[in-house]
C-alpha positions as CSV (number, residue, x, y, z in Angstrom):
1,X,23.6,-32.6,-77.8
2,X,27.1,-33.8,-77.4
3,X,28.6,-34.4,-80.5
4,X,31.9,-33.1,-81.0
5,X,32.8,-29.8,-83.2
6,X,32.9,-31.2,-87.0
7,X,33.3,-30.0,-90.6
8,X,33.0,-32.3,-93.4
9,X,30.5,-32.8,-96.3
10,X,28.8,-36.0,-94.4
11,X,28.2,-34.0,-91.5
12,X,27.4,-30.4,-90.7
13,X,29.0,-28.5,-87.8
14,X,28.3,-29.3,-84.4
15,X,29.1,-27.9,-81.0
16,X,30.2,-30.1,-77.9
17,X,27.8,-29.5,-75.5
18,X,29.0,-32.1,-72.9
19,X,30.9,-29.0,-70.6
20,X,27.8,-27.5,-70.3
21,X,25.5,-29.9,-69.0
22,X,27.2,-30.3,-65.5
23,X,26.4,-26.7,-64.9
24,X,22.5,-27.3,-65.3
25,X,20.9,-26.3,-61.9
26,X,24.0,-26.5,-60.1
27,X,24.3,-23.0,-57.8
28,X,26.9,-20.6,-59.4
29,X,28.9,-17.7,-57.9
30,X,30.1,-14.8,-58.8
31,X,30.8,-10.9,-57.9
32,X,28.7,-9.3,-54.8
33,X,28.8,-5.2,-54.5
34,X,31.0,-4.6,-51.7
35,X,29.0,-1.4,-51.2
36,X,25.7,-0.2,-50.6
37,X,23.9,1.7,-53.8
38,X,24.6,5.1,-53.8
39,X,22.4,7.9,-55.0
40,X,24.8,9.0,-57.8
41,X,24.7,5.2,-59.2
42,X,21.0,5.7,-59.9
43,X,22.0,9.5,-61.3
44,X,24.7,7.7,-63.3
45,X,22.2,5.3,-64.6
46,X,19.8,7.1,-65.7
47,X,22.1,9.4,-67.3
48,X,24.1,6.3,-69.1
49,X,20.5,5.1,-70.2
50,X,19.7,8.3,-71.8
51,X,16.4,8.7,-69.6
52,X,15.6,12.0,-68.9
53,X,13.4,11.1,-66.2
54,X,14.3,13.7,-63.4
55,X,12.3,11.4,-60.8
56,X,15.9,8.8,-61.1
57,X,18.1,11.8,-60.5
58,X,16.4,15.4,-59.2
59,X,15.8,14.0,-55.4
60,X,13.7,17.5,-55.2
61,X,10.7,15.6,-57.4
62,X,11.1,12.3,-55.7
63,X,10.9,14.0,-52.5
64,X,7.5,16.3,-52.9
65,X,4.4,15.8,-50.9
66,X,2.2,14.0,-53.6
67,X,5.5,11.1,-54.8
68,X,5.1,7.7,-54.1
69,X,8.4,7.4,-51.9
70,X,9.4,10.5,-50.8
71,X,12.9,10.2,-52.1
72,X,15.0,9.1,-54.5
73,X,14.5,5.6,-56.2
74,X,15.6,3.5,-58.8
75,X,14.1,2.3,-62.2
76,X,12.7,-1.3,-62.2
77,X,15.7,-1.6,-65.7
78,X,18.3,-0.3,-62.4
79,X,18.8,-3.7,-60.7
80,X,20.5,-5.4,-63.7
81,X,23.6,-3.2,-63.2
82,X,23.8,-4.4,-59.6
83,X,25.2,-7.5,-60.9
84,X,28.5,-8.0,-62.4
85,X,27.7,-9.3,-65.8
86,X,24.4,-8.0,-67.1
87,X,23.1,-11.4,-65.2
88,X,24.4,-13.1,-68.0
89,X,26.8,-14.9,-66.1
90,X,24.6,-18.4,-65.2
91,X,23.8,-18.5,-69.3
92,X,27.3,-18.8,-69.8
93,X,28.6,-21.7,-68.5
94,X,30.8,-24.6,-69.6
95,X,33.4,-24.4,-71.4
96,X,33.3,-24.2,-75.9
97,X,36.6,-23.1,-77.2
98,X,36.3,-20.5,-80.0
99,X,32.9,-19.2,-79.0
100,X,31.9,-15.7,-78.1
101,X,28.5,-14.7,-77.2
102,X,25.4,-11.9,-77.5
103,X,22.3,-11.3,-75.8
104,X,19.4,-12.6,-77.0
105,X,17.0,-11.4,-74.2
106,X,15.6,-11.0,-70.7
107,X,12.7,-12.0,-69.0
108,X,11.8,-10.4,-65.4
109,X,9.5,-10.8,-62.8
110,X,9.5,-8.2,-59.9
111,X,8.5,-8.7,-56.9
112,X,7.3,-4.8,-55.4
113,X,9.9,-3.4,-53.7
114,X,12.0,-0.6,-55.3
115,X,15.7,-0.1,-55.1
116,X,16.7,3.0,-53.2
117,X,19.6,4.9,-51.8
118,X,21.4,2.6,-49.1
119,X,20.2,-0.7,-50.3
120,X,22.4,-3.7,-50.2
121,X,21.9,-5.9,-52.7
122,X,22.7,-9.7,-53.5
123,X,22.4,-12.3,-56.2
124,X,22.3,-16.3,-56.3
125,X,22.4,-17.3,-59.7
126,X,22.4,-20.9,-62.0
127,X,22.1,-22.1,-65.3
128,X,18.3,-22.7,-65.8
129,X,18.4,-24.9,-69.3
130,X,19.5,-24.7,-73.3
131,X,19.1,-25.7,-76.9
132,X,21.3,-25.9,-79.8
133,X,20.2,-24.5,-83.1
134,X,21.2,-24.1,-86.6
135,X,21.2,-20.4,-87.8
136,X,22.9,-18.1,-90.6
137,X,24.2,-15.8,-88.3
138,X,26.7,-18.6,-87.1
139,X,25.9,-22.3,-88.0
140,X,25.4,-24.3,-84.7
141,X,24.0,-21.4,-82.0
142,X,23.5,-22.3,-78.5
143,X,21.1,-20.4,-76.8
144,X,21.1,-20.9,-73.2
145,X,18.9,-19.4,-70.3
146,X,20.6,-18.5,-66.9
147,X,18.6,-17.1,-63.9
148,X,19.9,-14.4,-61.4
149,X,17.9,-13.8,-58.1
150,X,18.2,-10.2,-56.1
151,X,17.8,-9.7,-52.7
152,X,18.1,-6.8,-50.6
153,X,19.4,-6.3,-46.9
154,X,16.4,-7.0,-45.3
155,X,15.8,-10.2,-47.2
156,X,13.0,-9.3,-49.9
157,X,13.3,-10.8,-53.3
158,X,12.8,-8.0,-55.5
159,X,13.4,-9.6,-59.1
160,X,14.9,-12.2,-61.1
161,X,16.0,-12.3,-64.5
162,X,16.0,-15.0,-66.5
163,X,19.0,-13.9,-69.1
164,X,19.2,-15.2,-72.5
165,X,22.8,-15.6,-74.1
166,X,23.7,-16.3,-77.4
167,X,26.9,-18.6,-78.0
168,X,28.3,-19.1,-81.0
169,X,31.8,-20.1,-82.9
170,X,33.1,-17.1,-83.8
171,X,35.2,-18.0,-87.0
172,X,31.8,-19.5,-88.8
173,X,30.1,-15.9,-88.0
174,X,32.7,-14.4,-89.9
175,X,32.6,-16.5,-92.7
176,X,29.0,-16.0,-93.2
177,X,29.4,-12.1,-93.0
178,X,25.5,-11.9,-92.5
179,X,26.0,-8.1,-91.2
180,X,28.9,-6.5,-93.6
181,X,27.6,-2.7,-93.1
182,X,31.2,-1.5,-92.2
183,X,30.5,2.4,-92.1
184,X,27.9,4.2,-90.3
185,X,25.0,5.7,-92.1
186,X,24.9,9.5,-92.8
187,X,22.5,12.0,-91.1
188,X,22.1,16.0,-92.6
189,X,21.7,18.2,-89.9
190,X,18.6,19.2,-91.0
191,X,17.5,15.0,-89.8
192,X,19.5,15.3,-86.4
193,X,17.5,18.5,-85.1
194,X,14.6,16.8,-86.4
195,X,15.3,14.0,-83.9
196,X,16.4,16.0,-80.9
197,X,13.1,17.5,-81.7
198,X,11.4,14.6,-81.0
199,X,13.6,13.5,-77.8
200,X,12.4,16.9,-76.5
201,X,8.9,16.0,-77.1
202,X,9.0,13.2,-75.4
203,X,10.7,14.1,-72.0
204,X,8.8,17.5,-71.9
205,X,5.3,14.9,-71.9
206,X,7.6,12.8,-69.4
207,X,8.3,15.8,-67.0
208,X,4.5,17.0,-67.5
209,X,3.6,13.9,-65.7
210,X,5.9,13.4,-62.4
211,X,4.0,12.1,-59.7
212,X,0.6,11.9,-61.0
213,X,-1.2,8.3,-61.2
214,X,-2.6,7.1,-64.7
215,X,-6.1,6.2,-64.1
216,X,-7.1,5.9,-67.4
217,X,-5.8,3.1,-69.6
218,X,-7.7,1.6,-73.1
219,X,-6.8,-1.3,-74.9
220,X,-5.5,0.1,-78.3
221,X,-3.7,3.2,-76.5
222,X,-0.8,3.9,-78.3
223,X,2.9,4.8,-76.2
224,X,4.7,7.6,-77.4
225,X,7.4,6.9,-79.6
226,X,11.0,7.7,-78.0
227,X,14.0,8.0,-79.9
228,X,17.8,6.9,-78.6
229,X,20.1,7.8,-80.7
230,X,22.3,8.1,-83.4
231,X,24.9,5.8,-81.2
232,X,28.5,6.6,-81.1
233,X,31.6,5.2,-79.6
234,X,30.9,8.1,-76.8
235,X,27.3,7.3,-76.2
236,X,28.1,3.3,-75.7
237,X,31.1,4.0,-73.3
238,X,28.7,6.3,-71.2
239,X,26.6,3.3,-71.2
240,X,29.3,0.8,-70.5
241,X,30.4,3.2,-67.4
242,X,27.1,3.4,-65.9
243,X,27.1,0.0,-65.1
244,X,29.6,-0.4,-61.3
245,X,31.2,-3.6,-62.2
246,X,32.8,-1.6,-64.4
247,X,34.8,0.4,-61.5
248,X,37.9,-1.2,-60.0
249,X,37.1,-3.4,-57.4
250,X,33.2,-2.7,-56.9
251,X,32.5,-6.7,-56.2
252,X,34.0,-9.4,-54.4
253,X,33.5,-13.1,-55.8
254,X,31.4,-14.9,-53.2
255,X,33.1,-17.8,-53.3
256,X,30.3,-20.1,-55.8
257,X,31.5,-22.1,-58.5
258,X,31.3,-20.7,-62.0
259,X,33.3,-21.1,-65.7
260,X,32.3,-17.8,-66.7
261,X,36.1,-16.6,-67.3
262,X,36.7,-20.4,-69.0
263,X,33.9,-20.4,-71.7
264,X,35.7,-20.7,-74.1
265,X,36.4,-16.9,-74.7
266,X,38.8,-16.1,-78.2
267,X,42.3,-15.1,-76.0
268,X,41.8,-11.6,-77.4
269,X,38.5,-11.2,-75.7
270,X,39.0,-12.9,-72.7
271,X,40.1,-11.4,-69.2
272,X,43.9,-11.3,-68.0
273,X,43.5,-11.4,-64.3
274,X,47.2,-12.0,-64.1
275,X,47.9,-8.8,-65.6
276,X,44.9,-7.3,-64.1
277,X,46.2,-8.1,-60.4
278,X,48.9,-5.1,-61.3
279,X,46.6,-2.9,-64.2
280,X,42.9,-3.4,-63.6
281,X,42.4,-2.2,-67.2
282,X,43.1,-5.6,-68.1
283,X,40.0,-6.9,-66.6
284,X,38.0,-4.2,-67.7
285,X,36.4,-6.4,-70.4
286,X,36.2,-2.6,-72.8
287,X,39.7,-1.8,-73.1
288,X,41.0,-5.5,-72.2
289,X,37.9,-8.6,-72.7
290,X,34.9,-10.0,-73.9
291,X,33.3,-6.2,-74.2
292,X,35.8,-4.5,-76.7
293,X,33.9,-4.9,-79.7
294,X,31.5,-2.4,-78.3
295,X,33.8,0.2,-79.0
296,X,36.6,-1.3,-80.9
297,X,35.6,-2.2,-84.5
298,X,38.7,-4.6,-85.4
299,X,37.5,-6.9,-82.4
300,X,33.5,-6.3,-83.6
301,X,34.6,-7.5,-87.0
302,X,36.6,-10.8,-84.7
303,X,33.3,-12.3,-83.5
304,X,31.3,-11.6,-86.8
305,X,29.7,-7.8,-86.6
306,X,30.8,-5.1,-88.8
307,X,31.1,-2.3,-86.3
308,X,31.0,-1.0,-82.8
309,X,27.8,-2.1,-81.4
310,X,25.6,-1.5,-78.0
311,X,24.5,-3.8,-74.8
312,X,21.7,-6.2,-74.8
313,X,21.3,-5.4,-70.8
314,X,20.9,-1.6,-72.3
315,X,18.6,-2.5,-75.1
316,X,16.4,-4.3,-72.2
317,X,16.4,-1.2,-69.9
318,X,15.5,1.0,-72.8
319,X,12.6,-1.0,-72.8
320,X,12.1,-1.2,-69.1
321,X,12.8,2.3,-69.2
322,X,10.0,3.2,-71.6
323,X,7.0,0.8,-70.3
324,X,7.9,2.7,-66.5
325,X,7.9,6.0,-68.2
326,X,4.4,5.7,-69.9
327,X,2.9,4.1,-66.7
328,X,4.9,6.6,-64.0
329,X,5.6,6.2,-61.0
330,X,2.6,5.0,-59.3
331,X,2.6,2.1,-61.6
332,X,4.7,-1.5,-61.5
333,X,5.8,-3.8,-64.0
334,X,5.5,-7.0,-62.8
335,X,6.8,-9.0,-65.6
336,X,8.5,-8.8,-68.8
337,X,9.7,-11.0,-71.8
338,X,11.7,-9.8,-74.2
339,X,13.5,-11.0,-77.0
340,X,17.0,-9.3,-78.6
341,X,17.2,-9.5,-82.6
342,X,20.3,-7.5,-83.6
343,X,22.1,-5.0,-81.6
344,X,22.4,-1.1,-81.9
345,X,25.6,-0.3,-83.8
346,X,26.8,3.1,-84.0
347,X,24.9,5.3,-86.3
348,X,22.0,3.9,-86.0
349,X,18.9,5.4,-84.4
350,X,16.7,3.8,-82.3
351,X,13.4,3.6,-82.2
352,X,10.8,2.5,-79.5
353,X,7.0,2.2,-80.2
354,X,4.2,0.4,-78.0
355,X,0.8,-0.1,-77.2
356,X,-1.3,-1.5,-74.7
357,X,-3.0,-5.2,-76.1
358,X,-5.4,-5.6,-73.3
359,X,-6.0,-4.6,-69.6
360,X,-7.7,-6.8,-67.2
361,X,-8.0,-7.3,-63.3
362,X,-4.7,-8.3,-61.6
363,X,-5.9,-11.4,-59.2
364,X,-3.3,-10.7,-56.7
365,X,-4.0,-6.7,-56.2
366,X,-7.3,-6.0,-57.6
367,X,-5.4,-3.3,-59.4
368,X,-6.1,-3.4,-63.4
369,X,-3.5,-4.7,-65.4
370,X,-2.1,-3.6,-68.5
371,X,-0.9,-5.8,-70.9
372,X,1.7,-3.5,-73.3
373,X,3.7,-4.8,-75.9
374,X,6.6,-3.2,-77.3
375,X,8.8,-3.4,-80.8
376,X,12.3,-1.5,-80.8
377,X,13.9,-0.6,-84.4
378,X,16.7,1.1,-86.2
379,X,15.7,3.6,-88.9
380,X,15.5,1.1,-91.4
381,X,12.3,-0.7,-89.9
382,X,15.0,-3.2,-88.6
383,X,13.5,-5.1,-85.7
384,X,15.9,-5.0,-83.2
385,X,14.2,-6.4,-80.3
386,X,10.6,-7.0,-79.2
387,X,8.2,-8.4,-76.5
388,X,5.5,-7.2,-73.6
389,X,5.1,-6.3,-70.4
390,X,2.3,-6.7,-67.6
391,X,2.1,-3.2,-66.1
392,X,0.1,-3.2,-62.5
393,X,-2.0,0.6,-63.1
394,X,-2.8,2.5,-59.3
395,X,-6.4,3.1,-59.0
396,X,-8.1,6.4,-57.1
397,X,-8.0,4.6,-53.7
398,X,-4.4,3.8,-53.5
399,X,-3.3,4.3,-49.6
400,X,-0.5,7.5,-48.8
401,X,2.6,7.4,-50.4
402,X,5.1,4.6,-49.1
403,X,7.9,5.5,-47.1
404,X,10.4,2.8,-45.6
């Protein structure tokens, strides 16, 4: 794995992987949340995830006789915005100049207890493993696995994500030019009220089943399709802002090692903490860093996509989103794996379609089990992501609604 960076006809290109194997296993720091979550940053999520669900922002629902919590919670996709880098962070470590990097997918486990109004929650994170691989996106691709633990005030685990990232050399992705769509496809009207048709749809079915406990779940059952979409410049900074790291001064570093900010970033994508000391927009990482090319073409078209594009961390809460929204509130996903092929870019549409493989007994509960797998496209039939999820169904018997 350590051979240095090359380009001749004897030898393909490598990447020097040497920085990066002192960081495997070794505890890595980061930002903390200096405050406790707030109501409004589950509102705010939910809004910047585009889920319509009123139980993550109308406390009236949440708080009625027959919910599960009696007030407010978040959605299992909420914790990855408590953290200050998508939990990306421990999968990118070590330092390969000229590299840049994308998501390439998430796998959680959660533990039971929801996020709620109040909670304080904290991370321990560290680089889990990698594997360097030869692709046509970008020649010598590292993808590397990081894991990021969260803990709440009262000391219960209640996830960890195991992040993918996706490092790469950003000069051989543009050469190879595999995406080169430069403009954004063209909707009629007639196609855009035909989709926010079918967002209606779907929410209205959402809404129709707040609070009530899905009892009856087939294998074959298909999900409801739901629809995100088209994507603009506005829709991906709403996204971008719904996430608190991206507030001044939200976090605190802890105090851990990390080489997050000395990966190897091109200087026009990396962080300026000099100048952010006096303008915090320079550490912003969407005007200033790392982020721009989610709403910045020029620096999209830097690290080799043709246009603005969207989040993995938001692609895996759509999907989060979507598996809680078909099972409601009385049910839990207990794991998920899922793997990021190409990102959202503006004008596209997204599209999420599932169904449920299998159900079976879940040892630990007795509860059935629903195994649900998912595939996420553009309107092309472009896969853009896909995986599962083990949903945890309530049964008839299920004690009185939990209250802390």
């Amino acid at each position: 794995m350590g051979k240095s960076t090359a380009d001749t006809q004897h030898e393909p290109l490598q990447l020097d992987t040497s920085p990066v194997d002192v960081w495997v296993g070794v505890p890595l720091g980061g930002g903390q949340m200096k405050d406790p979550v707030a109501a409004n940053d589950i509102r705010r999520w939910a809004q910047g995830m585009q889920n319509s669900n009123p139980l993550y922002y109308d406390e009236s629902l949440a708080e009625a006789p027959d919910g599960r919590f009696g007030e407010l919670v978040a959605p299992q996709s909420f914790a990855v915005c408590t953290d200050d880098s998508h939990g990306a962070a421990p999968a990118i470590q070590g330092n390969i100049p000229g590299t840049h990097m994308l998501f390439g997918g998430d796998e959680w486990w959660f533990y039971g207890p929801r996020i709620r109004p109040g909670d304080k929650i904290t991370r321990s994170r560290m680089l889990f493993d990698y594997k360097v691989t030869q692709t046509g996106f970008a020649g010598p691709t590292m993808f590397s696995r990081g894991d990021t633990e969260y803990v709440n005030q009262f000391g219960e685990f209640l996830c960890k994500q195991r992040s993918t990232s996706i490092r790469y050399l950003a000069e051989e992705a543009r050469k190879r030019a595999q995406f080169n769509e430069e403009k954004d496809p063209a909707w009629s009207e007639d196609q855009l009220m035909e989709i926010e048709r079918k967002k209606m749809t779907y929410f209205q079915n959402v809404q129709a089943g707040i609070n009530q406990r899905k009892l009856q779940v087939t294998a074959g059952e298909q999900l409801p399709e739901r629809l995100i979409g088209p994507h603009t410049i506005a829709s991906f900074t709403t996204e971008w802002r719904a996430y608190p790291f991206t507030i001044w001064h939200t976090f605190r570093p802890d105090g851990l090692p990390s080489s997050l900010y000395e990966a190897g970033w091109l200087p026009e994508m990396a962080r300026d903490f000099d100048k952010g000391a006096v303008d915090p927009t320079h550490l912003d990482g969407l005007y200033h860093g790392p982020s721009r090319g989610h709403v910045q073409q020029e620096y999209a078209q830097l690290i080799g996509l043709p246009r603005a594009y969207g989040y993995g961390a938001s692609m895996g809460a759509w999907m989060l989103d979507y598996i809680g929204n078909w099972g409601g509130i009385w049910s839990d996903i207990i794991h998920s794996k899922f793997s990021y092929r190409s990102p959202a870019m503006t004008g596209d549409l997204t599209l999420l379609k599932g169904e449920v493989t299998s159900v079976k007994e879940d040892p630990m509960s007795g509860q059935p089990l629903a195994v649900v797998q998912i595939t996420m496209t553009n309107q092309d039939d472009a896969v853009l992501a896909s995986g599962g999820a083990e949903v945890r169904l309530p049964t008839a018997e299920l004690p009185q609604p939990e209250r802390r």
